[in-house]
C-alpha positions in Angstrom: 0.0 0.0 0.0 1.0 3.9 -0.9 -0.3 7.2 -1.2 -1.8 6.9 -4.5 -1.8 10.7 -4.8 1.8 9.9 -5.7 0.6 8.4 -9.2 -0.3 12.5 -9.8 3.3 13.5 -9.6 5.0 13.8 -13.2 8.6 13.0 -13.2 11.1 16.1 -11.3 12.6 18.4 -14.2 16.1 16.5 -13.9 14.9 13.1 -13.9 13.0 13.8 -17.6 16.5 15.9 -18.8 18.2 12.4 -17.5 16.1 10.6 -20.1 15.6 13.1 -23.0 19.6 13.0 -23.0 20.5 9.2 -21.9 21.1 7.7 -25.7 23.2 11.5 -26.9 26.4 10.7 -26.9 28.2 13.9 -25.5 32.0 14.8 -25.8 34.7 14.6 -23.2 34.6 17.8 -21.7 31.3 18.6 -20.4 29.5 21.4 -18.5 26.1 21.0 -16.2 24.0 24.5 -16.4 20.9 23.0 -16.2 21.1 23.2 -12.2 20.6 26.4 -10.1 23.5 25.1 -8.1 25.6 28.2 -7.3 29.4 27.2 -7.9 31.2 30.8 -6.1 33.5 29.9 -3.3 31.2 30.2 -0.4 32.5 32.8 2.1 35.8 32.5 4.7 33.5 33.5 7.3 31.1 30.2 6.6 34.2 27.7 7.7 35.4 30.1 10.4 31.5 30.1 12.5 31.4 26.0 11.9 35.3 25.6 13.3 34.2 28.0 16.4 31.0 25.9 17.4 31.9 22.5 16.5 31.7 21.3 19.8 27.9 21.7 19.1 27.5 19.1 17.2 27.0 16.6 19.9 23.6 18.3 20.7 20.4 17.7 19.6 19.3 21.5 18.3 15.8 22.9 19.3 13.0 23.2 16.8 12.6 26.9 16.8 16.5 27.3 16.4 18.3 29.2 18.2 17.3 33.1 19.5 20.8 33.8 18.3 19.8 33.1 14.7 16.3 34.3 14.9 17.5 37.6 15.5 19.7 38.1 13.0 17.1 36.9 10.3 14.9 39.7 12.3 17.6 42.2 12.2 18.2 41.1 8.1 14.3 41.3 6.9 14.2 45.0 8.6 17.0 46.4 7.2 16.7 44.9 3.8 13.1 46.0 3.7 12.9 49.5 6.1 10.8 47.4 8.4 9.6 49.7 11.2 10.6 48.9 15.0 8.4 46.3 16.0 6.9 44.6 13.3 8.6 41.8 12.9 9.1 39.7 16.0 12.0 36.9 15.8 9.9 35.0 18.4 6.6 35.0 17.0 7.6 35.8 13.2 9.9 33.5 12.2 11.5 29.7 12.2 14.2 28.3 10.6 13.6 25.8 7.2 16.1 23.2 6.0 16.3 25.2 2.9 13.6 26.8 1.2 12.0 24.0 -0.5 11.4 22.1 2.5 9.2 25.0 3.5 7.6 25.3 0.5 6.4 21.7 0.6 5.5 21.9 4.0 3.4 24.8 3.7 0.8 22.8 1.8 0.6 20.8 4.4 -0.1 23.4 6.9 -2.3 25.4 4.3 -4.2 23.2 2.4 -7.1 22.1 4.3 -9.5 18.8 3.0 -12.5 20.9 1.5 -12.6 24.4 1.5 -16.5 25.8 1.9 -17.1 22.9 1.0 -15.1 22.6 -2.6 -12.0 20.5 -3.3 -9.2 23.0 -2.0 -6.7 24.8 -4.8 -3.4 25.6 -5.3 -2.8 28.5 -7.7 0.9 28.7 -9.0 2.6 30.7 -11.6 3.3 28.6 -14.9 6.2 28.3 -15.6 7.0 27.4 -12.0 9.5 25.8 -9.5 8.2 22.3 -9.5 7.8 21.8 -5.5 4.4 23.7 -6.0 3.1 21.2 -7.8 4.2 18.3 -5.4 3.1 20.1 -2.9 -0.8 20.9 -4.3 -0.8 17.2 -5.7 0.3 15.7 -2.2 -2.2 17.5 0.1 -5.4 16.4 -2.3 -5.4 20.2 -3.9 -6.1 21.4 -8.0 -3.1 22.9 -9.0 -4.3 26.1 -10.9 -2.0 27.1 -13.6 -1.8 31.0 -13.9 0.3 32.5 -17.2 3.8 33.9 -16.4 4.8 35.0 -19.9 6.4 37.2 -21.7 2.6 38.8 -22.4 2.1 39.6 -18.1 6.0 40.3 -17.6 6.8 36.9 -16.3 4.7 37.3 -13.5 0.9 35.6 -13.0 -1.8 38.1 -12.7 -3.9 36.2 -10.2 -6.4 39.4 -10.3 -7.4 37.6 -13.4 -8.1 34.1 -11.7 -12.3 33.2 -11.7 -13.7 34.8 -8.4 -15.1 30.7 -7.9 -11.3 29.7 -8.1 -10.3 32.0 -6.0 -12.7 31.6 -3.2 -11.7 27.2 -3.3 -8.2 28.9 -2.8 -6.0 27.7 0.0 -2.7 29.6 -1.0 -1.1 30.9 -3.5 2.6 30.3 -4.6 4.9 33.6 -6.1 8.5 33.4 -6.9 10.2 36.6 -6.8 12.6 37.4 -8.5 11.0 34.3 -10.8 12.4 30.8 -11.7 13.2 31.1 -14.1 12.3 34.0 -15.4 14.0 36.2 -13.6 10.9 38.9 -13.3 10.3 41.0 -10.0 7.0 41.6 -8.7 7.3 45.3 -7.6 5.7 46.6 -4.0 2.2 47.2 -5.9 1.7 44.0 -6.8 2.4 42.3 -4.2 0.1 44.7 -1.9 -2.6 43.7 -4.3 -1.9 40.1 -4.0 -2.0 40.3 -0.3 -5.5 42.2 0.0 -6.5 39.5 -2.7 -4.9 36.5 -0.1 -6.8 38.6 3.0 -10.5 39.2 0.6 -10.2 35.8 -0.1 -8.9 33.8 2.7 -5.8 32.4 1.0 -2.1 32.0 2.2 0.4 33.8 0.1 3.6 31.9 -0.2 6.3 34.3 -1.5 9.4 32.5 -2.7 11.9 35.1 -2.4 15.2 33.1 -2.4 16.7 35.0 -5.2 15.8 38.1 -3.7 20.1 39.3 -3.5 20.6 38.6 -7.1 19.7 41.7 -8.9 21.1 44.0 -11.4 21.0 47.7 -9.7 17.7 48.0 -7.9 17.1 45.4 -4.5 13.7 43.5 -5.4 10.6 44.7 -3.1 9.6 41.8 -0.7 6.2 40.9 0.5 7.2 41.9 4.1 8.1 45.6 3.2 4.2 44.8 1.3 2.7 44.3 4.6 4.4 46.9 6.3 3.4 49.3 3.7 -0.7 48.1 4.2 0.1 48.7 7.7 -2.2 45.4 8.6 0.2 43.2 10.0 1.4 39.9 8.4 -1.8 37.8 8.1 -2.1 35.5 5.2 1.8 36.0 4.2 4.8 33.6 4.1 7.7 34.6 3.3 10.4 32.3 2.4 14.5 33.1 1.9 17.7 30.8 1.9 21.2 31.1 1.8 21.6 29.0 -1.3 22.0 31.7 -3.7 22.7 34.2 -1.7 25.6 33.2 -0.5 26.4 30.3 -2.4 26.6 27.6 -0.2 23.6 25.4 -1.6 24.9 22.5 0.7 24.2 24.2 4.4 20.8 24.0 3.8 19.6 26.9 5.5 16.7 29.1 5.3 13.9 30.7 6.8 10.4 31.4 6.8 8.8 34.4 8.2 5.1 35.8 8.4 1.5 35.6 10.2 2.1 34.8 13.3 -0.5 32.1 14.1 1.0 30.1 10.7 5.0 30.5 12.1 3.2 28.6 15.2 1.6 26.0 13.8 4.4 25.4 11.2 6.6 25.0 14.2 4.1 22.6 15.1 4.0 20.6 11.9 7.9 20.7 11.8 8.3 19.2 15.3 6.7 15.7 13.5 8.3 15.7 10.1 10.9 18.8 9.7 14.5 18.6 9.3 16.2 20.6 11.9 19.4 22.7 11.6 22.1 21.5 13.6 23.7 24.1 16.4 26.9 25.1 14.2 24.5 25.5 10.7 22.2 27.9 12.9 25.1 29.4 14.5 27.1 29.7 10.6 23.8 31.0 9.1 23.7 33.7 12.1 26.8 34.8 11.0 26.1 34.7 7.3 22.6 36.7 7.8 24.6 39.4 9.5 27.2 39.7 6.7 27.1 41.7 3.4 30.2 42.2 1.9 30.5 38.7 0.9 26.8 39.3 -0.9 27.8 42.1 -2.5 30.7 40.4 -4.2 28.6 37.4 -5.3 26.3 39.9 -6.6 28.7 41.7 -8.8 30.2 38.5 -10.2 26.2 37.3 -11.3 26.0 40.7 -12.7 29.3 40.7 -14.6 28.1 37.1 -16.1 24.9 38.5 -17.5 26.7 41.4 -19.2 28.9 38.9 -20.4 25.6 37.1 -22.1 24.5 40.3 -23.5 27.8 40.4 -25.0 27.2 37.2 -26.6 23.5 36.9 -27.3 22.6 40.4 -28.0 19.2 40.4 -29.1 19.1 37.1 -30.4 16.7 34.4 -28.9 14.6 37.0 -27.0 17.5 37.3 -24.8 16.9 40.6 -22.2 18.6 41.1 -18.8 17.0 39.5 -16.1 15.8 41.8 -13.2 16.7 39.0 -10.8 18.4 35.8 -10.2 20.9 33.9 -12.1 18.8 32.7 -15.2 18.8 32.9 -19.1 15.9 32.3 -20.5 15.9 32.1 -23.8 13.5 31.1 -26.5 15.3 29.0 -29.2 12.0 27.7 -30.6 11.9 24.4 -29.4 13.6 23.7 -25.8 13.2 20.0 -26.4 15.5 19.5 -29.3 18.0 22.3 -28.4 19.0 20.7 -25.0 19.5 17.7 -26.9 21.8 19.3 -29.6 24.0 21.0 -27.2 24.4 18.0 -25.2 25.6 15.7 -28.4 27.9 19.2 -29.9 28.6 20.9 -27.1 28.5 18.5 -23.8 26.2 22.0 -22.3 23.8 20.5 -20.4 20.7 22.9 -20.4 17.2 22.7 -19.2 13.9 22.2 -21.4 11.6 24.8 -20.4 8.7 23.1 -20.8 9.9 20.7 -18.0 9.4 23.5 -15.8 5.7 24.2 -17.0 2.5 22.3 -17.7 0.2 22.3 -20.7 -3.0 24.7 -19.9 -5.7 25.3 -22.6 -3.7 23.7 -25.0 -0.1 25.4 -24.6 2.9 24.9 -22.7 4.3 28.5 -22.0 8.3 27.1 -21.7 8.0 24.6 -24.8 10.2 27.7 -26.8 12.5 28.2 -24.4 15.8 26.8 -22.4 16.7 28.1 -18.9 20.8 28.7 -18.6 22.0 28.7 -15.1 25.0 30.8 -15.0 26.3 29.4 -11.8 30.0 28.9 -12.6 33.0 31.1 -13.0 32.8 34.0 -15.3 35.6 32.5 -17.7 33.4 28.6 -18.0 30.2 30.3 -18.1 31.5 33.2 -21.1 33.1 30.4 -23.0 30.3 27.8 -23.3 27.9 31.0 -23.8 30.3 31.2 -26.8 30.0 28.1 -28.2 26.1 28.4 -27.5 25.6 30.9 -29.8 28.4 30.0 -32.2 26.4 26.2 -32.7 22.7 27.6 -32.3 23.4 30.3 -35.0 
């Protein structure tokens, strides 16, 4: 016996590139940008906080974390988004995540409830989309609702335009900002209309902002400073953030969620039974991470130097155009299928169909066209395969 709701889960994005590319014979040399795996040298400061506290690692850490690292996650969200005194509470607003996609799954869980006024629950998503929302909707008995993020809405849904009936079966709503893979940044507007629409409605609003400190010139708008600006408090809002991207080290695991009070309690309820818990010197390194910019600021130019180096390249060819955020081509070659393929067998570039990372919807698939690039390793590798990108795709 199993959870048959497993049956409704598609294959993960890198398990279908794994198949579309198992008979292409590549050459010797190859190179993986199909992965968001951020390849910078992650920070002295990360080894130097894990040497000083390994002594913790003979102790079972506490749930919540530690108040050490709760307030400087506190101390981060209010000077990254002019949070005024008081508003965000480290020991009501926030909990530490094993990453941010542990949250995001988890969230379901504690969202998603088995009828909702008596309709099967939804899950509205952007699409294209990061595929834990789906996983998520599919495993806690919810619709997934598909709303456009294309190049026609900026590369961000428009859930003002979702069916009133949808809306109302709503349980929460998922937002990636800056997008995957998009790159697109909801401004402070939108994302105060998505929380009166979350509050009107009676939806949670999960906002995915884990590659909010990769950005060209202009720091994304969050949904917390969106709250504070309402001046209602946090209710309905999640926030999520990591310190994957931001300071490259993918492998601590190490995140946070942040938000409505009530939901931080009972997710530190639901995490208690199933949650993977941060061991004393990850909390105590992620403190010290949280409370350090200069390294940020350096892995920020370097993203940015790499995507001047693509417009160097691509120009305006294959709809290439700067992302606002993150570390993301996404360009449309016309069919994402096939080019992954070629580049594999004459280049050995490993690249991502995007219409793995989307789902058919009246009859199109929104990433079919495209490929997303990860540019997640140094600036010479990543210039010279953009090189022979554009020198084989024409």
């Amino acid at each position: 016996m199993y959870n048959t709701r497993l049956d409704g889960l598609t294959e993960y994005p890198f398990q279908r590139l794994a198949a579309l590319l198992g008979g292409v014979t590549a050459p010797a040399a190859t190179l993986n940008m199909a992965i968001g795996e951020p390849q910078h040298t992650p920070p002295a400061l990360l080894h130097a906080a894990l040497e000083k506290h390994k002594a913790d690692w003979g102790k079972y850490p506490p749930n919540a974390g530690t108040p050490d690292f709760r307030a400087a996650v506190g101390a981060w969200c209010a000077a990254r988004y002019g949070l005024p005194a008081g508003f965000l509470d480290p020991e009501r607003h926030i909990l530490p995540v094993a990453g941010s996609r542990e949250a995001l799954f988890m969230a379901a869980q504690l969202c998603v409830p088995p009828d909702k006024g008596g309709r099967k629950p939804a899950v509205l998503m952007p699409n294209p989309f990061y595929q834990v929302y789906f996983g998520a909707a599919v495993m806690n008995g919810a619709d997934p609702v598909y709303v456009s993020a294309d190049a026609a809405t900026g590369f961000q849904p428009d859930y003002t335009q979702v069916p009133k009936a949808e809306l109302d079966r709503a349980a929460l709503a998922y937002l990636c900002t800056p997008a995957n893979p998009q790159g697109a940044v909801a401004g402070l507007e939108q994302l105060k209309v998505l929380i009166r629409l979350a509050r009107a409605h009676d939806f949670v609003l999960i906002s995915d902002e884990c590659y909010s400190e990769i950005y060209a010139d202009t720091p994304p708008a969050g949904a917390l400073a969106a709250c504070a600006a309402l001046g209602d408090g946090l209710a309905n809002v999640l926030v999520l953030n990591s310190l994957s991207k931001r300071s490259s080290v993918p492998g601590l695991r190490s995140g946070f969620v942040a938000g409505d009070a009530d939901l931080i309690a009972k997710f530190g309820r639901l995490r208690a039974h199933g949650g993977a818990v941060q061991p004393l010197p990850v909390l105590a390194a992620s403190a010290a991470l949280w409370r350090d910019e200069t390294h940020v600021e350096e892995n920020r130019a370097l993203y940015r130097a790499k995507i001047e180096d693509a417009a160097q390249v691509f120009g305006n060819q294959f709809g290439f155009y700067r992302p606002a955020g993150g570390f993301f081509l996404w360009l449309d070659v016309g069919d994402g299928e096939r080019t992954a393929k070629r580049l594999w067998s004459d280049a050995g570039i490993r690249v991502l169909p995007g219409a793995y990372l989307a789902r058919t919807d009246h009859g199109k698939n929104p990433g079919q066209p495209y490929i997303r690039v990860a540019l997640v390793h140094d600036r010479k590798t990543t210039a010279d395969a953009l090189t022979r990108m554009k020198d084989l795709l024409g």
